[in-house]
C-alpha positions as CSV (number, residue, x, y, z in Angstrom):
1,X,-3.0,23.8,35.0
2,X,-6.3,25.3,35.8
3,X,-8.0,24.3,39.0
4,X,-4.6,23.1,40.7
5,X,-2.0,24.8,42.9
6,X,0.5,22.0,42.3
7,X,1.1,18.4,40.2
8,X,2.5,15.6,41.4
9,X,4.0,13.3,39.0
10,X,5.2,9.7,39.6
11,X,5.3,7.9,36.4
12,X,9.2,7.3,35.9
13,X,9.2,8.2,32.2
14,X,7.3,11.5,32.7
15,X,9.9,12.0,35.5
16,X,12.7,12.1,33.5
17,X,11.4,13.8,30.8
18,X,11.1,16.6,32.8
19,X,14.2,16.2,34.9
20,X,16.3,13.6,33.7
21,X,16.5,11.4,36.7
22,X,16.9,8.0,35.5
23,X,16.2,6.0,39.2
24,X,13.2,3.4,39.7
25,X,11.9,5.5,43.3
26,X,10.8,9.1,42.3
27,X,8.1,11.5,42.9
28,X,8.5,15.2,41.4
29,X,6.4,17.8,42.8
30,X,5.5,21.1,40.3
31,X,4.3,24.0,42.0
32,X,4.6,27.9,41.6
33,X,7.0,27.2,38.6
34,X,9.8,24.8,40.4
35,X,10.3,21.4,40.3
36,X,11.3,19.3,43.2
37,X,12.4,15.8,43.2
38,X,11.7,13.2,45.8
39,X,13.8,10.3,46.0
40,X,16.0,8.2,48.2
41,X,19.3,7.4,50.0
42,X,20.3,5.0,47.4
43,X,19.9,8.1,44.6
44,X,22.0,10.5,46.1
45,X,24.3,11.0,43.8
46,X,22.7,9.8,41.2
47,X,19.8,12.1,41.7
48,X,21.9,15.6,42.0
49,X,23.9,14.4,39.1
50,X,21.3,14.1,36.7
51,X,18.5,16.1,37.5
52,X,20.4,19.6,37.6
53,X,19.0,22.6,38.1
54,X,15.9,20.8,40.3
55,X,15.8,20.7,43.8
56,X,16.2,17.2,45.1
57,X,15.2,15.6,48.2
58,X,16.0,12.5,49.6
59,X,13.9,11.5,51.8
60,X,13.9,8.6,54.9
61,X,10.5,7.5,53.4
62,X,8.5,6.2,50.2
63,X,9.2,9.2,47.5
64,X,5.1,9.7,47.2
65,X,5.0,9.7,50.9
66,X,7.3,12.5,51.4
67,X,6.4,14.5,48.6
68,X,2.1,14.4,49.6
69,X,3.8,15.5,53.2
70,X,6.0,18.2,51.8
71,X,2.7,19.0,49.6
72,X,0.7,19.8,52.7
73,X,3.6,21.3,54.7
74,X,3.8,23.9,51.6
75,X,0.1,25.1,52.2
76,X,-1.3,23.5,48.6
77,X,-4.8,22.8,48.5
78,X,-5.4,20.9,45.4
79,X,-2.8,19.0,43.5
80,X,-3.0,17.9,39.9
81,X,-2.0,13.8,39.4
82,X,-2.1,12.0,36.3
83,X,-5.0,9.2,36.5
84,X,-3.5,7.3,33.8
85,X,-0.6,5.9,35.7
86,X,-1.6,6.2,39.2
87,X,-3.6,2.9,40.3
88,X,-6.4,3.0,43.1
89,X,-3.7,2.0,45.8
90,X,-1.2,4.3,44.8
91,X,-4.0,7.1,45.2
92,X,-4.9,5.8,48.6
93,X,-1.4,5.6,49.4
94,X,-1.0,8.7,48.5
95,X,-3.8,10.1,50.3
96,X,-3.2,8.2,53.5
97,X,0.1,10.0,53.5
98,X,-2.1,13.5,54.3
99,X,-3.5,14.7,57.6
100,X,-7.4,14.1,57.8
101,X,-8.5,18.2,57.5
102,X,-6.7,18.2,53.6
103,X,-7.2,14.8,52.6
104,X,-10.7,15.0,51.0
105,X,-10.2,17.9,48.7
106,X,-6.2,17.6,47.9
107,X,-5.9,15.5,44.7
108,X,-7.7,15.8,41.5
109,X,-7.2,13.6,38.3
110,X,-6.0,15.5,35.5
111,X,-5.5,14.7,31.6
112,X,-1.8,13.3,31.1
113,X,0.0,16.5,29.8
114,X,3.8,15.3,30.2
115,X,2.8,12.2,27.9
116,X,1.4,14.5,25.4
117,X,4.6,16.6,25.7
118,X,6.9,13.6,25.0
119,X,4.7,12.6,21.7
120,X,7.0,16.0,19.4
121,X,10.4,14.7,20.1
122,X,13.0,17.6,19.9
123,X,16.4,17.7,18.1
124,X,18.3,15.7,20.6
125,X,15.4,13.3,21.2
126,X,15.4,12.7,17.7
127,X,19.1,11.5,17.5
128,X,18.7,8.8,20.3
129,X,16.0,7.8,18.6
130,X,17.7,7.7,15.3
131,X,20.9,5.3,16.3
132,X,18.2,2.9,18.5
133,X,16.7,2.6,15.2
134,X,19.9,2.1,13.4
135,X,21.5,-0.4,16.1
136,X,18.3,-2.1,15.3
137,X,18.8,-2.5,11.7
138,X,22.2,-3.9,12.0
139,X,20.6,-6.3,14.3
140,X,18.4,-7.8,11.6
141,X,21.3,-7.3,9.2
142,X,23.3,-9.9,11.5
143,X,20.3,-12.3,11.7
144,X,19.8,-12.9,8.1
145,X,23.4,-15.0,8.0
146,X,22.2,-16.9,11.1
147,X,18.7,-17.8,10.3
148,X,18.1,-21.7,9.3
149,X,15.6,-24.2,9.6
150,X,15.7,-25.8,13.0
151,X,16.9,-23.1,15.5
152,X,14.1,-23.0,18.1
153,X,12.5,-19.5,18.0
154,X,14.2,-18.8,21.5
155,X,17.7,-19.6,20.4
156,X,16.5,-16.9,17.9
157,X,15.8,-14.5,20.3
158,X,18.4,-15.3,22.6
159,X,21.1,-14.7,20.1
160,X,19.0,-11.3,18.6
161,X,19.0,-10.2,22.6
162,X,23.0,-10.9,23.3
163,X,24.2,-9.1,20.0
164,X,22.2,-6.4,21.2
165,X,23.7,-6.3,24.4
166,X,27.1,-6.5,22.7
167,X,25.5,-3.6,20.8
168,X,25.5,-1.6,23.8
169,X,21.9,-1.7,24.0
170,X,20.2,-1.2,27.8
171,X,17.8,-3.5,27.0
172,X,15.5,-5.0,24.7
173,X,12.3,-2.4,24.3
174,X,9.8,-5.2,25.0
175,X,10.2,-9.1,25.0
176,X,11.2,-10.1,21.4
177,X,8.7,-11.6,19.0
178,X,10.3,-14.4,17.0
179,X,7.2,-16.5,15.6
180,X,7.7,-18.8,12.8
181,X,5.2,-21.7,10.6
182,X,1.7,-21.7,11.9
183,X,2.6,-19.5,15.1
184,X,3.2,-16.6,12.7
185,X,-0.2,-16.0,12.6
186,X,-0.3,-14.9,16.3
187,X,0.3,-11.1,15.9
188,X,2.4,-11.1,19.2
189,X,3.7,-15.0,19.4
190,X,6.2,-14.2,22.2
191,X,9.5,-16.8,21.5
192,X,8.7,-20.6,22.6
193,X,10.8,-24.0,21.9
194,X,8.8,-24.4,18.2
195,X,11.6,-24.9,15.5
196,X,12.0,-22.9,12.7
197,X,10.0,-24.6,10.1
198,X,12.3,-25.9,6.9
199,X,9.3,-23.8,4.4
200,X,7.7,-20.8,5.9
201,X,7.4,-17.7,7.8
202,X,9.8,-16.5,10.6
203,X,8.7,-12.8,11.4
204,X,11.2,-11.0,14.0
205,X,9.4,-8.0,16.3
206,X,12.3,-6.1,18.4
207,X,13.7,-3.7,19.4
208,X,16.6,-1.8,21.8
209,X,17.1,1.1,24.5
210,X,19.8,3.2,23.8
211,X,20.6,6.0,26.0
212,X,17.0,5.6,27.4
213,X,14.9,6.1,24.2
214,X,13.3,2.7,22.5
215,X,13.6,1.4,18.7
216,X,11.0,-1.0,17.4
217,X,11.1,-3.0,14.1
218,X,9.5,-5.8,12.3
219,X,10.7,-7.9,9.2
220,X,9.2,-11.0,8.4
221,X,11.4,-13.6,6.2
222,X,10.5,-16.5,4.2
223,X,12.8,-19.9,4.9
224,X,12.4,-21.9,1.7
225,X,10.6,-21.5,-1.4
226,X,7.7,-19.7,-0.9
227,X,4.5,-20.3,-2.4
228,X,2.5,-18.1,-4.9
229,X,0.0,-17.2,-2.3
230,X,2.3,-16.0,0.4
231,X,4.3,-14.0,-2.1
232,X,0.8,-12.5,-3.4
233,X,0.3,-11.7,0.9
234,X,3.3,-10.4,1.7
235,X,3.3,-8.4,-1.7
236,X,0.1,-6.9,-0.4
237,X,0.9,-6.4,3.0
238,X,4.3,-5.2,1.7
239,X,2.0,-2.3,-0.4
240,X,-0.4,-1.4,2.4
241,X,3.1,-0.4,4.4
242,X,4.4,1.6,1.9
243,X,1.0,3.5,1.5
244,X,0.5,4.2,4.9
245,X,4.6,5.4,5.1
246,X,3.3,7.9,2.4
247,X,0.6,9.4,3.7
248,X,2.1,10.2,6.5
249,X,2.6,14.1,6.7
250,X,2.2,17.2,9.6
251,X,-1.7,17.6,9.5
252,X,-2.6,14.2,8.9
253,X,-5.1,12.7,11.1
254,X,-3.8,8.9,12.6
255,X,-7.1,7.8,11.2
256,X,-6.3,9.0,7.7
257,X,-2.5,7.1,7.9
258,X,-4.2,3.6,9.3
259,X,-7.0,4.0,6.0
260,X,-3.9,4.4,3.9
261,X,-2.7,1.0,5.0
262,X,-5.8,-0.8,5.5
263,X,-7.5,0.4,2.7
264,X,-5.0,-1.5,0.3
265,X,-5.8,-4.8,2.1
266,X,-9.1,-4.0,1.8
267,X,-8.9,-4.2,-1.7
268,X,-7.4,-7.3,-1.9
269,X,-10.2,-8.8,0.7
270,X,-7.4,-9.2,3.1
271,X,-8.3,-6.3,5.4
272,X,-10.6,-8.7,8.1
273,X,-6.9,-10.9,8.8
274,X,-5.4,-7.5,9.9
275,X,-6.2,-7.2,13.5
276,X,-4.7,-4.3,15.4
277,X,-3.5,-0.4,14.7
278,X,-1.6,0.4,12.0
279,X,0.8,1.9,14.6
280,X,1.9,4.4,17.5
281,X,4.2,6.7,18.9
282,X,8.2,5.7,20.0
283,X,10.0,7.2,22.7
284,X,11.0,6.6,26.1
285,X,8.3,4.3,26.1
286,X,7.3,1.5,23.5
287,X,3.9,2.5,23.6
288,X,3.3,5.9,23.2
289,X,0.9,8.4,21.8
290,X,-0.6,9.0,19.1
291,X,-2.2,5.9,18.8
292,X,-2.7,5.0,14.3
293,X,-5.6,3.2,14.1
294,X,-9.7,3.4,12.5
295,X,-11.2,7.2,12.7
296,X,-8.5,8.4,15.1
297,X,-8.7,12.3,14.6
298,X,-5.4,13.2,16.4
299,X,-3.2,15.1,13.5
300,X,0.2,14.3,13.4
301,X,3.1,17.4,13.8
302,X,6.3,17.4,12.7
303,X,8.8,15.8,15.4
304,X,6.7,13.0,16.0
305,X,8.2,9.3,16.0
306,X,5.9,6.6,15.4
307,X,5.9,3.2,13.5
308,X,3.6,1.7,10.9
309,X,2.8,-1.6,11.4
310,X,0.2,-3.6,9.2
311,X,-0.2,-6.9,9.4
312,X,-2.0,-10.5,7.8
313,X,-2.8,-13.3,10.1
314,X,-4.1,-16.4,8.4
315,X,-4.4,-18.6,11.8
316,X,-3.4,-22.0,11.8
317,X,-1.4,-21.1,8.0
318,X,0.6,-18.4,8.3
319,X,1.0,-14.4,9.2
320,X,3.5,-11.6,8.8
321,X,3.8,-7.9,10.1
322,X,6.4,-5.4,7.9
323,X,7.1,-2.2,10.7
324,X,9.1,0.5,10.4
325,X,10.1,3.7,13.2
326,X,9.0,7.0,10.7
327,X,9.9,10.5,11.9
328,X,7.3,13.1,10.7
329,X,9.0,15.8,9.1
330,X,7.9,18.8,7.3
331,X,7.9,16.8,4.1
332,X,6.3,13.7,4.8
333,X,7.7,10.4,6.4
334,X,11.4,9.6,7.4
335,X,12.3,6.2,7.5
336,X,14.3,5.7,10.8
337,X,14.9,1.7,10.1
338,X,15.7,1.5,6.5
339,X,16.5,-2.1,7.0
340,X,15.6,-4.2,2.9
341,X,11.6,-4.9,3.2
342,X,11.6,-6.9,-0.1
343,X,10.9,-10.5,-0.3
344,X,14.0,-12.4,1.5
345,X,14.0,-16.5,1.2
346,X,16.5,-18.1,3.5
């Protein structure tokens, strides 16, 4: 990268992108074309194992400390780090870890290039991503026989979490969303000891890790006979997913995807009870780029894994979110979580 000699990386994800080591202590050091990993006794195995092909180091101290001393020791004078992910102590940490004559002038904030990397998935990234999706499916497949008025939205999410495991899922992506009645109006109402209602909403956010890479999906069911006005909402809601899974295309802006969706609520005055993006990239993280959301100008490319998410929150009534992973092909829109989206009464 221009203006640097070297860049030191630390975020864990961006790590093993690059390298594949898969350990929670890692610094990897880029400089002069080589990579060299910085880890510790507990990763010794581990560490050659996986991240093949890059020299490894296990050092006696902190990763970061070792690799800012091997840094200096190597003669670089400026060293790229990603800003995004490095916090002010881990900068001063980092820093502290120099002699005083290179301190001042050694590291320089730079824009995060491995996360834009990891936003076009390859082949291989594609498949993981494609059976987290699927596992997730079968997931919500499984919970539509267990469902029932009265289960307390953490037995929900307990039992969601443990067939996951059973799965063979890592772990859950993010803390499962189970929010049912009034709290389904709370876009991210995190599982509590509330009951399923006997009439209304349940709405189900989750999603696994398989072999590293996330899946994230949202279905919202209706226990009981709905009423005319939540079938009108989710109908709409329902619509403003589908157009936004159609517009969807290589060349696309985010911007132009999130109108697609909100633009149909809009219509139906429905668009101010629709309060976050329309959606964002999937990978090794939950969260990551591009972000779909109001006059985002990033275009979309083919290999790209994100989800599209609109949403209707009536507080203290009722709310619902419909999400889907969508792989951006040369064609349009995959569908990686082809799970039903129709109206489902329990």
């Amino acid at each position: 990268m221009a203006g640097v000699d070297a860049m030191l990386l630390t975020h864990l994800p961006d790590v093993r992108y690059l390298c594949g080591f898969t350990g929670s202590s890692a610094a990897l050091v880029l400089v002069g074309g080589r990579a060299t990993l910085f880890t510790d006794g507990r990763y010794t195995v581990q560490a050659r194992a996986e991240a093949a092909g890059t020299k490894v180091v296990i050092a006696k101290k902190p990763a970061v400390v070792a690799a800012c001393e091997w840094l200096e020791s190597a003669g670089v004078k400026r060293c790229g780090f990603d800003a995004t992910h490095t916090t002010v102590t881990g900068l001063e940490t980092m820093r502290k870890s120099l002699s005083a004559k290179v301190r001042r002038g050694m590291f320089v904030a730079v824009r995060p290039v491995v996360a834009g990397m990891r936003e076009v998935k390859d082949a291989d990234e594609i498949e993981r991503l494609r059976v987290a999706a699927q596992v997730g499916c079968e997931l919500f497949d499984g919970m539509l026989t267990y469902l029932e008025a009265g289960l307390t939205e953490v037995e929900v999410a307990a039992t969601l979490e443990y067939a996951a495991r059973l799965a063979g899922a890592e772990g859950m992506s993010f803390d499962t969303i189970v929010a049912s009645g009034e709290r389904s109006a709370l876009p991210h109402g995190h599982a509590t000891a509330a009951r399923l209602p006997k009439q209304g909403f349940v709405t189900l956010d989750f999603g696994v890790i398989l072999d590293g890479y996330c899946s994230d999906m949202t279905r919202t069911v209706h226990i009981g006979k709905g009423l005319p006005m939540e079938r009108d909402v989710y109908d709409s809601v329902l619509e403003a997913q589908e157009a936004a899974v159609a517009a969807v295309a290589p060349g696309v802006t985010a911007g132009e995807v999130d109108e697609a969706a909100r633009s149909v609520l809009r219509r139906v005055k429905l668009d101010k009870y629709f309060s976050h993006s329309t959606g964002h990239g999937v990978g090794l993280e939950i969260h990551e780029g591009p972000r779909l959301a109001a006059k985002q100008t990033q275009v979309l490319e083919q290999g790209m894994v994100i989800t599209i998410e609109p949403g209707v929150y009536l507080p203290g009534r009722f709310g619902l979110r419909i999400e889907d992973m969508v792989l951006v092909t040369a064609n349009g829109g995959e569908i990686l979580t082809p799970s039903v989206k129709a109206w489902i009464e329990l």
